[in-house]
N, C-alpha and C positions, 0 to 999 in steps of 0.2 A: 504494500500500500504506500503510496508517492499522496504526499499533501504538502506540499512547498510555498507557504505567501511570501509576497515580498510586495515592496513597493512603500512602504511605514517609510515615519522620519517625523521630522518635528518641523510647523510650520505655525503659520498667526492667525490668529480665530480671523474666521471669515475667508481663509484658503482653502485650498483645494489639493486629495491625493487622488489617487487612485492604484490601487491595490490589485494585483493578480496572487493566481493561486491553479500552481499546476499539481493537476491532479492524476493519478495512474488511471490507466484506461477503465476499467473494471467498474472501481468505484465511480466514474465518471458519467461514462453512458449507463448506468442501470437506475440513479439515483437523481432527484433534487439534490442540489446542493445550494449551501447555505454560508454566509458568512456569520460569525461570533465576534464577539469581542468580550472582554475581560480586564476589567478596571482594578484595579488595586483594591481588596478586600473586598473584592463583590464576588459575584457566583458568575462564570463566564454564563453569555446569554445569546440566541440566535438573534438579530436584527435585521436580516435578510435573506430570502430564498428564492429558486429559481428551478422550476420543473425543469423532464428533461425536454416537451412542448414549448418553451417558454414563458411560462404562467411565472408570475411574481409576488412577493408578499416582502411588506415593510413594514415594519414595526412602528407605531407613532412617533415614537424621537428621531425617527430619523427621514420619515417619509416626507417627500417634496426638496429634499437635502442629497438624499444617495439614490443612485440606480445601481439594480444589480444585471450582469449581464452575463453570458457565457457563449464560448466556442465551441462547438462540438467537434469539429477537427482536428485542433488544437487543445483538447479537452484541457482547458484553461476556463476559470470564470473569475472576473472582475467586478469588482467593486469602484464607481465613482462616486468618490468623497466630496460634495459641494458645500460654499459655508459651514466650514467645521468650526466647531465650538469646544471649551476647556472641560466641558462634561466628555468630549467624544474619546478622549485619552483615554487609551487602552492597548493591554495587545491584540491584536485581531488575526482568527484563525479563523480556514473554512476548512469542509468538513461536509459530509452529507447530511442533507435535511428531510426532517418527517413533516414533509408537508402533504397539502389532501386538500380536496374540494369537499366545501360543505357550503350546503345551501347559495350554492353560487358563487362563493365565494372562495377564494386560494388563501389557505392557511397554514402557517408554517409553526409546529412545538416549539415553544420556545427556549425550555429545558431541554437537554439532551445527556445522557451521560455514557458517552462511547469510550472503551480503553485509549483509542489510540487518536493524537490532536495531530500530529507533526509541527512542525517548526512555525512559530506564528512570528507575527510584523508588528513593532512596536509602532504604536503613532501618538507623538505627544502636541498637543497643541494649546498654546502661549497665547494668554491674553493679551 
């Protein structure tokens, strides 16, 4: 299993990153996948998902702020970071996601607890 982010760093609220995350084939095409992040003393948390149709789900803190996107060829999926703010500082890892259509709507768990994270991307950002 390959799960490699990168793209973190430290920037000034109201910037912008954007974040990739190559992922092994396997886990890539069979699953949603999803970005995390993980703030100092909190519980890593999913913020973002993306079937493997395209369907998407954004968590309120961050919706209208991030898009989540992905390659299927490239089985790479990214994250873009707009107007980021001193709450977004975290590290952030993707990972596959349990998300699901209900009632029309594309929904992504927002707990997850999988043995294996791989390497996550720190991103700090300065008031």
């Amino acid at each position: 299993v390959q799960l490699q982010a990168s793209g973190g760093g430290l920037v000034q609220a109201g910037g912008s990153l954007r974040l990739s995350c190559a992922a092994s084939g396997s886990t890539f095409s069979m699953n949603a996948m999803g970005w995390y992040r993980q703030a100092p003393g909190k519980q890593r948390e999913l913020i973002a998902g993306i079937g493997t149709g395209g369907s998407t789900y954004l968590t309120d803190s961050v919706k209208g702020r991030f898009t989540i996107s992905r390659d299927n060829a490239k089985t790479i999926v990214y994250l873009q970071m707009n107007s980021l703010q001193p709450g977004d500082t975290a590290v952030y890892y993707c990972n596959a996601a349990p998300c699901a259509w209900y009632s029309g709507n594309y929904y992504c768990r927002r707990y997850v607890d999988y043995d294996y994270w791989g390497q996550g991307t720190q991103v700090t950002v300065s008031s």
